[in-house]
N, CA, C and O atoms as a CHARMM CRD file, in Angstrom:
* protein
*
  256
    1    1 UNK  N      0.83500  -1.17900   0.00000 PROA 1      0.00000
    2    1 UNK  CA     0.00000   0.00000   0.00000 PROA 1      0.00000
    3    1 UNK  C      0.87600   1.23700   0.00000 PROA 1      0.00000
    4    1 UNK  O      1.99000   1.10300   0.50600 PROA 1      0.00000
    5    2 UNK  N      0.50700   2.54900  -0.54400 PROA 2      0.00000
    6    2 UNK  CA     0.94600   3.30000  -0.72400 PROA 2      0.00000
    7    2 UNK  C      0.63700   4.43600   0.61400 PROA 2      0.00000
    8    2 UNK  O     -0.54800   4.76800   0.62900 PROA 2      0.00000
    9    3 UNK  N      1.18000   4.85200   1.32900 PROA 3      0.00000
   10    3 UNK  CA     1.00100   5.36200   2.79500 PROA 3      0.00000
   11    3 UNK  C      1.63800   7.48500   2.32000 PROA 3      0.00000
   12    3 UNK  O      2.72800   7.83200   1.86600 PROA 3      0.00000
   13    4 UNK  N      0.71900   8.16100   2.59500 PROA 4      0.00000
   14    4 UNK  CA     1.46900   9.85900   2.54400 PROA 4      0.00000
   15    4 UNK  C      1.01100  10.18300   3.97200 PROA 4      0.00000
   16    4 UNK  O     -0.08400  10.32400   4.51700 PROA 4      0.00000
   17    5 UNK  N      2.39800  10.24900   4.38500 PROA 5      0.00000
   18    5 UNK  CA     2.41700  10.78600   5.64900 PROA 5      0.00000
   19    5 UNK  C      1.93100  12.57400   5.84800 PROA 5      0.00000
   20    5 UNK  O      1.68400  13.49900   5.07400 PROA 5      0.00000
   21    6 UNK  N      1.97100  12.40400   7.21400 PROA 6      0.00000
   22    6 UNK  CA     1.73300  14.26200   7.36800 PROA 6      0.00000
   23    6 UNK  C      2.57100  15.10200   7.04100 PROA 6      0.00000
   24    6 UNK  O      2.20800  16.27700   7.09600 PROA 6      0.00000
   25    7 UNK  N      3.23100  14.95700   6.82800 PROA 7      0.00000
   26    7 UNK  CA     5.35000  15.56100   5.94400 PROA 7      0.00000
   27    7 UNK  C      4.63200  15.95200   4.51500 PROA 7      0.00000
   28    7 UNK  O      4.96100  17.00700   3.97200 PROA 7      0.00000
   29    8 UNK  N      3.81600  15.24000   4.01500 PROA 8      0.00000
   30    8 UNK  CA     3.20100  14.57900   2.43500 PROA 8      0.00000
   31    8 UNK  C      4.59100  13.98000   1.65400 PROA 8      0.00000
   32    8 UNK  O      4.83800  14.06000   0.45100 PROA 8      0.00000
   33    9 UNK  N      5.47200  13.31500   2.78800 PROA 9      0.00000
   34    9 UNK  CA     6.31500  12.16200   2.16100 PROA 9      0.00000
   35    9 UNK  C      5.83800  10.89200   1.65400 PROA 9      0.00000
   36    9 UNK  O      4.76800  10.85800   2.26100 PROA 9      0.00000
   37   10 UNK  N      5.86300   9.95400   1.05900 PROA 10     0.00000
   38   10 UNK  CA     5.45400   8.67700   0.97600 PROA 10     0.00000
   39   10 UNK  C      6.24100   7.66200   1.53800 PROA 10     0.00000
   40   10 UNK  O      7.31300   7.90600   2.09000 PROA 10     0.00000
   41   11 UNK  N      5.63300   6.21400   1.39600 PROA 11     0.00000
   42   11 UNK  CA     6.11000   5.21000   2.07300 PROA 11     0.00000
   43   11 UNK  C      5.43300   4.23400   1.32500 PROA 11     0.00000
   44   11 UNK  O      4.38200   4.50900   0.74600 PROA 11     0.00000
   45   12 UNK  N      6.09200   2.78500   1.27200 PROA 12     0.00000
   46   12 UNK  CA     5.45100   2.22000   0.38800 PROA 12     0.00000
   47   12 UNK  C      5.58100   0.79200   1.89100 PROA 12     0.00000
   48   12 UNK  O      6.43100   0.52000   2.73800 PROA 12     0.00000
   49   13 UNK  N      4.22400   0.24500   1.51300 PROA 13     0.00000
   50   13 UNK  CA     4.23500  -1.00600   2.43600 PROA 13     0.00000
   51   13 UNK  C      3.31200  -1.98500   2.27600 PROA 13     0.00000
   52   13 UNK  O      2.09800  -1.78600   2.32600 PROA 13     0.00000
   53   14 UNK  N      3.93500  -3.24700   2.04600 PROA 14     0.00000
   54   14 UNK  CA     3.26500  -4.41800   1.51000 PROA 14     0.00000
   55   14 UNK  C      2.84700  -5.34100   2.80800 PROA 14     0.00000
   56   14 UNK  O      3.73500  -5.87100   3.47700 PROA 14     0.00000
   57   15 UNK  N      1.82800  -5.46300   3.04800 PROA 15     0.00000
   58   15 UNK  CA     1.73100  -6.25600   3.82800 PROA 15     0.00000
   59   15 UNK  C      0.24300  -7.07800   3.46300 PROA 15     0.00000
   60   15 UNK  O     -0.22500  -7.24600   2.33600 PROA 15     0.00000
   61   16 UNK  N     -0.35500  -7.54100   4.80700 PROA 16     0.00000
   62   16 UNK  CA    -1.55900  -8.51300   4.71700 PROA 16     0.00000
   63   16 UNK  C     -2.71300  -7.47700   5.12100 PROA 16     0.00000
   64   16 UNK  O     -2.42500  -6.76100   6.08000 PROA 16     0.00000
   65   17 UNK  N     -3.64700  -7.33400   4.69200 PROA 17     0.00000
   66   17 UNK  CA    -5.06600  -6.78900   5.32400 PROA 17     0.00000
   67   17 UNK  C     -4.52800  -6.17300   7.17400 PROA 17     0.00000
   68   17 UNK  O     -3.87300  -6.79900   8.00700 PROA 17     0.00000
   69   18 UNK  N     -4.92000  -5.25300   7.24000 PROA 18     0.00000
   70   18 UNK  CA    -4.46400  -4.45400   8.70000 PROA 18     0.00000
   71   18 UNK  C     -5.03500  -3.50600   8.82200 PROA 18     0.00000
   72   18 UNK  O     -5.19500  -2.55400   8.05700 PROA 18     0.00000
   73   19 UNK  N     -5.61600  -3.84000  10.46400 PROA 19     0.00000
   74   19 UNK  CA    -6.65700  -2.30900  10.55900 PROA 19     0.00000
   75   19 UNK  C     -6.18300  -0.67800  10.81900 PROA 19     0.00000
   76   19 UNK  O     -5.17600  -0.70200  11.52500 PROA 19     0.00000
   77   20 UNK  N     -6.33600  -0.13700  10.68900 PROA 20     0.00000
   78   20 UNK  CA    -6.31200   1.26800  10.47700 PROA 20     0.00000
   79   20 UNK  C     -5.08600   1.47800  12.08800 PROA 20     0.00000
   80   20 UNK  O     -3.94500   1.91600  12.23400 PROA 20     0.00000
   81   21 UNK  N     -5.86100   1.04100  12.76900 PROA 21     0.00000
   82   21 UNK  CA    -5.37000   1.85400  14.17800 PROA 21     0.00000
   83   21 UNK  C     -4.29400   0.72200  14.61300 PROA 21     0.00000
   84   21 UNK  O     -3.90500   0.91900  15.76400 PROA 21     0.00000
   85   22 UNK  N     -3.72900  -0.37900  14.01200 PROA 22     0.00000
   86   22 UNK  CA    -2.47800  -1.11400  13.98900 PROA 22     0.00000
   87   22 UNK  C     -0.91300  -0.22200  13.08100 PROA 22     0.00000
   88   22 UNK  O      0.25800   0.08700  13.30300 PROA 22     0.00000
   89   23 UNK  N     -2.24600  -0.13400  11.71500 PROA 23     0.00000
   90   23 UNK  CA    -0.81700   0.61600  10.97900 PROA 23     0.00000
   91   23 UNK  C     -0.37400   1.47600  11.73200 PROA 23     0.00000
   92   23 UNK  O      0.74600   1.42800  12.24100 PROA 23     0.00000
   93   24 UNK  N     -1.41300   2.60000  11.93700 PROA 24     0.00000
   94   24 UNK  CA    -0.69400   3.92100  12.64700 PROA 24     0.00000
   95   24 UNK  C     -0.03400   3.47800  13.85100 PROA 24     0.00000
   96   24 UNK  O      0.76200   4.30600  14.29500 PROA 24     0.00000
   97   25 UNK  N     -0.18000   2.01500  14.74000 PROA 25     0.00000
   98   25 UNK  CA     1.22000   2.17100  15.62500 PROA 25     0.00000
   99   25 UNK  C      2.27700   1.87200  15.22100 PROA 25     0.00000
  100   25 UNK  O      3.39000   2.32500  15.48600 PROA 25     0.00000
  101   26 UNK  N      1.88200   0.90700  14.40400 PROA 26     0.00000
  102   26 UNK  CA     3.42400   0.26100  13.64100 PROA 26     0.00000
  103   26 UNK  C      4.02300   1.44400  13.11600 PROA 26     0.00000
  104   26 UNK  O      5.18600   1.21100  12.78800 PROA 26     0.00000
  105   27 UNK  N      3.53900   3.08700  12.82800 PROA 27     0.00000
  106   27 UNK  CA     4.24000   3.68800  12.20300 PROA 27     0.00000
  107   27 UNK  C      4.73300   4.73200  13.20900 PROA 27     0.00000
  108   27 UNK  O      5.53700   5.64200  13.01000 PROA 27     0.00000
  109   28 UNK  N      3.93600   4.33700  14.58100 PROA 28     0.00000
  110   28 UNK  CA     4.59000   5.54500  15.59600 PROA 28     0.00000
  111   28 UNK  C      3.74400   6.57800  15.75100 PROA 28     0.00000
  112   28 UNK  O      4.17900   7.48300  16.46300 PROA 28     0.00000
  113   29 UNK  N      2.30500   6.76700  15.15100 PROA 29     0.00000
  114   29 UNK  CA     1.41400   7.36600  15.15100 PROA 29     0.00000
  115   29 UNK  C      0.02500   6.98900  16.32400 PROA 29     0.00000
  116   29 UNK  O     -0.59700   5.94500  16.51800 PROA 29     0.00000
  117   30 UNK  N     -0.09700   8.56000  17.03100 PROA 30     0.00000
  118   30 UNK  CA    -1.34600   7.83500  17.92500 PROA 30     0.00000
  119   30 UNK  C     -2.41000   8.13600  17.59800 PROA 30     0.00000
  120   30 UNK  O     -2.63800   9.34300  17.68200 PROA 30     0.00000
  121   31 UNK  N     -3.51600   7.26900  17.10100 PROA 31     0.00000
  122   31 UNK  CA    -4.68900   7.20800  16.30100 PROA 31     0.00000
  123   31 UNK  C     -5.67300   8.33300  17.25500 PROA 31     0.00000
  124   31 UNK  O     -6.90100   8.33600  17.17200 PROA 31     0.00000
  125   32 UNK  N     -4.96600   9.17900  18.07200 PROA 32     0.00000
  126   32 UNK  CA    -5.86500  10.28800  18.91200 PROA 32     0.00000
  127   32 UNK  C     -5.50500  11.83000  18.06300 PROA 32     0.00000
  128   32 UNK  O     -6.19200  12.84400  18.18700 PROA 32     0.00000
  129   33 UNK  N     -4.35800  11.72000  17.25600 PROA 33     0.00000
  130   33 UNK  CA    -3.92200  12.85200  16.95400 PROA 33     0.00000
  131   33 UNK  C     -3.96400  13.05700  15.09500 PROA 33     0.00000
  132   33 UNK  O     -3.48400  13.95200  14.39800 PROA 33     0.00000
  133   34 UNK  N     -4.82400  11.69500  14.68200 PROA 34     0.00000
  134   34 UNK  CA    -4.39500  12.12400  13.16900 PROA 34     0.00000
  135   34 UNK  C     -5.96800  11.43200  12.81300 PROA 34     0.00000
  136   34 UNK  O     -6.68800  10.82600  13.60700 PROA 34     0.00000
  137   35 UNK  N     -6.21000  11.70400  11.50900 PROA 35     0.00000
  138   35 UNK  CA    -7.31900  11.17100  10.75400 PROA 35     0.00000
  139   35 UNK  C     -6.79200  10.22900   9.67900 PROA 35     0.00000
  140   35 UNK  O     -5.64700  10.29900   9.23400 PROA 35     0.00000
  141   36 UNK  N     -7.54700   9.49800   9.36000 PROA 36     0.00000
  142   36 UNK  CA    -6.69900   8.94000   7.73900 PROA 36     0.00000
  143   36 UNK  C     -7.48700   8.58900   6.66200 PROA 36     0.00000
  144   36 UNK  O     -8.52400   8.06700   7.07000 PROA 36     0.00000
  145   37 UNK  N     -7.44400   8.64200   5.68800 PROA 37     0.00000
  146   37 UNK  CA    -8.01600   8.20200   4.78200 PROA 37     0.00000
  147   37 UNK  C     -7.53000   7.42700   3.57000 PROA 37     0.00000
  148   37 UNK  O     -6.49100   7.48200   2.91200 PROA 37     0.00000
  149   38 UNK  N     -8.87400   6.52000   3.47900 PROA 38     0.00000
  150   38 UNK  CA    -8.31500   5.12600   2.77700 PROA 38     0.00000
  151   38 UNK  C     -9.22200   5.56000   1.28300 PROA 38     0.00000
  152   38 UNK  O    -10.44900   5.60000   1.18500 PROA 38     0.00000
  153   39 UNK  N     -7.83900   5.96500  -0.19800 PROA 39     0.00000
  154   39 UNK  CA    -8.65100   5.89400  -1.20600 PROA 39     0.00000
  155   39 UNK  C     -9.42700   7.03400  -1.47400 PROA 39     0.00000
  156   39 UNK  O    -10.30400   7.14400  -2.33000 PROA 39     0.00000
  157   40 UNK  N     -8.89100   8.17000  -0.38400 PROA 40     0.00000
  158   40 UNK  CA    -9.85600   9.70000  -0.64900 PROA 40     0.00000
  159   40 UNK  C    -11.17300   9.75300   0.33100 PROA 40     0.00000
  160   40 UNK  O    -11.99800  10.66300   0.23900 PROA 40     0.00000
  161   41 UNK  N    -11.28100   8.70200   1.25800 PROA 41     0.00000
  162   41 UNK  CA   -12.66100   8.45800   1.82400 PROA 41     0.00000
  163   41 UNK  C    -11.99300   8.33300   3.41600 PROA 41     0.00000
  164   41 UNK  O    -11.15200   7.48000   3.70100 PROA 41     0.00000
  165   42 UNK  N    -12.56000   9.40300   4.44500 PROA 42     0.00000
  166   42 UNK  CA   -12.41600   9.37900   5.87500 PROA 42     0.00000
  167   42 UNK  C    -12.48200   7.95500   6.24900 PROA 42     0.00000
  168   42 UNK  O    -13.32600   7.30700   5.63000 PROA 42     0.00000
  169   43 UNK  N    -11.74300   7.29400   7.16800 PROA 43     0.00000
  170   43 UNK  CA   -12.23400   5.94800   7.63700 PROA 43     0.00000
  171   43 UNK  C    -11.75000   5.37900   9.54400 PROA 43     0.00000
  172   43 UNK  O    -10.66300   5.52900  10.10200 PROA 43     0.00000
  173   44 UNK  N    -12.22000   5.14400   9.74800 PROA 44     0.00000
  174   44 UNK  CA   -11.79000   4.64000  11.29200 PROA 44     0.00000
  175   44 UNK  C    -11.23800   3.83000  11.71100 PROA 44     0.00000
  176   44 UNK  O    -11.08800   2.99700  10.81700 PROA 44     0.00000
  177   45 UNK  N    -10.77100   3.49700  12.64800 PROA 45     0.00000
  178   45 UNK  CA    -9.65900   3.09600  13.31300 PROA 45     0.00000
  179   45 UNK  C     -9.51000   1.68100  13.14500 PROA 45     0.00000
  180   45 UNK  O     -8.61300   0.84300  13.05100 PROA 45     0.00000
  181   46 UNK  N    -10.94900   1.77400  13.14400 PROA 46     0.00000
  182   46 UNK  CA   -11.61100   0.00700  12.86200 PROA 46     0.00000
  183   46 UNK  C    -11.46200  -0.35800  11.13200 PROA 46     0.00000
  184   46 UNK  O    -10.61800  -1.22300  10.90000 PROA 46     0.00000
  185   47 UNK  N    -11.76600  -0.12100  10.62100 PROA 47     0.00000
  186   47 UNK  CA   -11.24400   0.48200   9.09800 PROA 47     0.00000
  187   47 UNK  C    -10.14500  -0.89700   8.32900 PROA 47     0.00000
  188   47 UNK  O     -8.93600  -0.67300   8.40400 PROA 47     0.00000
  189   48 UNK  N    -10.43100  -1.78000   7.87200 PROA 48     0.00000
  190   48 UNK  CA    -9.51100  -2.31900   7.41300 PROA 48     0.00000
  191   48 UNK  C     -8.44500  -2.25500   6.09800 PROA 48     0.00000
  192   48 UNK  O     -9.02300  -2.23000   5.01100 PROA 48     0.00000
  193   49 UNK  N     -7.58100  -2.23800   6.07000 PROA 49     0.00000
  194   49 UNK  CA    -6.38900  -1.08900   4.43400 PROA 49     0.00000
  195   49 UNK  C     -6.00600  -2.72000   3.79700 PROA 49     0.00000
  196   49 UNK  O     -5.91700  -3.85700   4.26100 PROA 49     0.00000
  197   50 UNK  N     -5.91200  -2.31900   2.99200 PROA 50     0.00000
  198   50 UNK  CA    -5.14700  -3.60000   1.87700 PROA 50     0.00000
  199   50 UNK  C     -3.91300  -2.88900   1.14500 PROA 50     0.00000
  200   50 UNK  O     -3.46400  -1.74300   1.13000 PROA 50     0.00000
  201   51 UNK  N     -3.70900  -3.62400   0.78300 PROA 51     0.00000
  202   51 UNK  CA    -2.32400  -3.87100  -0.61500 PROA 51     0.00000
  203   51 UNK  C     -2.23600  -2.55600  -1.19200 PROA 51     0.00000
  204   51 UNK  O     -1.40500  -1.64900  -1.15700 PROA 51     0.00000
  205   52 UNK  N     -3.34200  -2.73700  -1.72700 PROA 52     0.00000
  206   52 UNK  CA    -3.52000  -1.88500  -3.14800 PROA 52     0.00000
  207   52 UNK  C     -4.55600  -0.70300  -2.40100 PROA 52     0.00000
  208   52 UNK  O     -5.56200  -0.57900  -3.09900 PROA 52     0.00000
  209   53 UNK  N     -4.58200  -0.08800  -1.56900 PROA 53     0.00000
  210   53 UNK  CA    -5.25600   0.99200  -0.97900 PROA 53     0.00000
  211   53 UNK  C     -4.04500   2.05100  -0.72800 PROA 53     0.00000
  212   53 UNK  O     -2.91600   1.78700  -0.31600 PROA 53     0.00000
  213   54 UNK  N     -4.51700   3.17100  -1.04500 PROA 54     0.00000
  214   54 UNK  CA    -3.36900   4.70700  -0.74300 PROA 54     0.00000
  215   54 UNK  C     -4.43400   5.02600   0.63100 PROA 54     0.00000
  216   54 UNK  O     -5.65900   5.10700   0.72000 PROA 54     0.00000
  217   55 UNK  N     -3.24600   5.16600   1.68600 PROA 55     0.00000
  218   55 UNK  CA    -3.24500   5.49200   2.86400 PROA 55     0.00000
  219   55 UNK  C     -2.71400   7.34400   2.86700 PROA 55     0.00000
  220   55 UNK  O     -1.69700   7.92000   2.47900 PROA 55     0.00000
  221   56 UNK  N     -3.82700   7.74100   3.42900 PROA 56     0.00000
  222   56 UNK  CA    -3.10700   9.33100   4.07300 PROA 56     0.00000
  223   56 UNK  C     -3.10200   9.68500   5.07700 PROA 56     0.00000
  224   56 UNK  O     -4.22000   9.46300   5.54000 PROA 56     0.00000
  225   57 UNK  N     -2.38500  10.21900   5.89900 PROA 57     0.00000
  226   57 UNK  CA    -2.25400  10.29500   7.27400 PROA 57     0.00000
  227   57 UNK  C     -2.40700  11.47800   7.60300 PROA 57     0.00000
  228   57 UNK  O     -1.34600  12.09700   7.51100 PROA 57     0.00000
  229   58 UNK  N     -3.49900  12.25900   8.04900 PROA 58     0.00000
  230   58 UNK  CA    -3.42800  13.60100   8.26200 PROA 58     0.00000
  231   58 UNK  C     -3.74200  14.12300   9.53100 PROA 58     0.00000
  232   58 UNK  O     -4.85300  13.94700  10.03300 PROA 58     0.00000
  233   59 UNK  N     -2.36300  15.08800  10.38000 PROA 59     0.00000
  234   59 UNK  CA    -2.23700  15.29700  11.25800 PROA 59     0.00000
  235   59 UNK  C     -3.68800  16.66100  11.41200 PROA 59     0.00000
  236   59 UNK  O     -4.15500  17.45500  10.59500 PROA 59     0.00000
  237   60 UNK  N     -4.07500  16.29100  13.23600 PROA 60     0.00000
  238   60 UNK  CA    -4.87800  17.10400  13.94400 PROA 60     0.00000
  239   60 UNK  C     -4.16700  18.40400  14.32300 PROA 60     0.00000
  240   60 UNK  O     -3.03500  18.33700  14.80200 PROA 60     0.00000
  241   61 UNK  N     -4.73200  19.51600  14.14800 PROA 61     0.00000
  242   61 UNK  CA    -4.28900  21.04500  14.85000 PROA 61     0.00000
  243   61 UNK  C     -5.49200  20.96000  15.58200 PROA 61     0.00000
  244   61 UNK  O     -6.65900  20.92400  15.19100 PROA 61     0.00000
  245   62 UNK  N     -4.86000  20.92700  17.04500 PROA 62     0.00000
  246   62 UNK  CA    -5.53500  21.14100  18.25300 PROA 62     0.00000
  247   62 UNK  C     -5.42800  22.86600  18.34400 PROA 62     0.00000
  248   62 UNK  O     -4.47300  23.58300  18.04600 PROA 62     0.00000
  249   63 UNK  N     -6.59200  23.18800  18.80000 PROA 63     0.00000
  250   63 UNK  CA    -6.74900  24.62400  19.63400 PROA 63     0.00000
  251   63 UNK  C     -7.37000  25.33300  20.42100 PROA 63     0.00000
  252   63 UNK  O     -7.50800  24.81900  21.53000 PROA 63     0.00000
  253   64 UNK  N     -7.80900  26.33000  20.29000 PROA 64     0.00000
  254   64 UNK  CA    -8.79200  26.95300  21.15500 PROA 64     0.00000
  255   64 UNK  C     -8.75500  28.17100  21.68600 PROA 64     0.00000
  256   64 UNK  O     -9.67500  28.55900  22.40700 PROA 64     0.00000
């Protein structure tokens, strides 16, 4: 799968079916601080990514 981080660097990663809120630890990301979307479409944590799915990782601006 094709992964664009919050940098809008890429990453390329082959693996087996994996849910949303696994990748982001495996990548060091805490699924409290980013959104992601699988394919252009918001998706949740629960969310399962494949192979062939583009992953985006887009960081939260907290404020107030």
């Amino acid at each position: 799968m094709k992964i664009i981080l919050p940098d809008k660097s890429c990453r390329q990663a082959g693996s087996d079916p994996v849910t949303v809120e696994a990748l982001l630890r495996d990548l060091g990301f805490d699924p409290i601080e980013v959104i992601v979307a699988r394919n252009g479409t918001l998706v949740t944590e629960d969310a399962v990514v494949e192979n062939d799915d583009v992953i985006r990782i887009i960081r939260i601006a907290h404020g107030g």
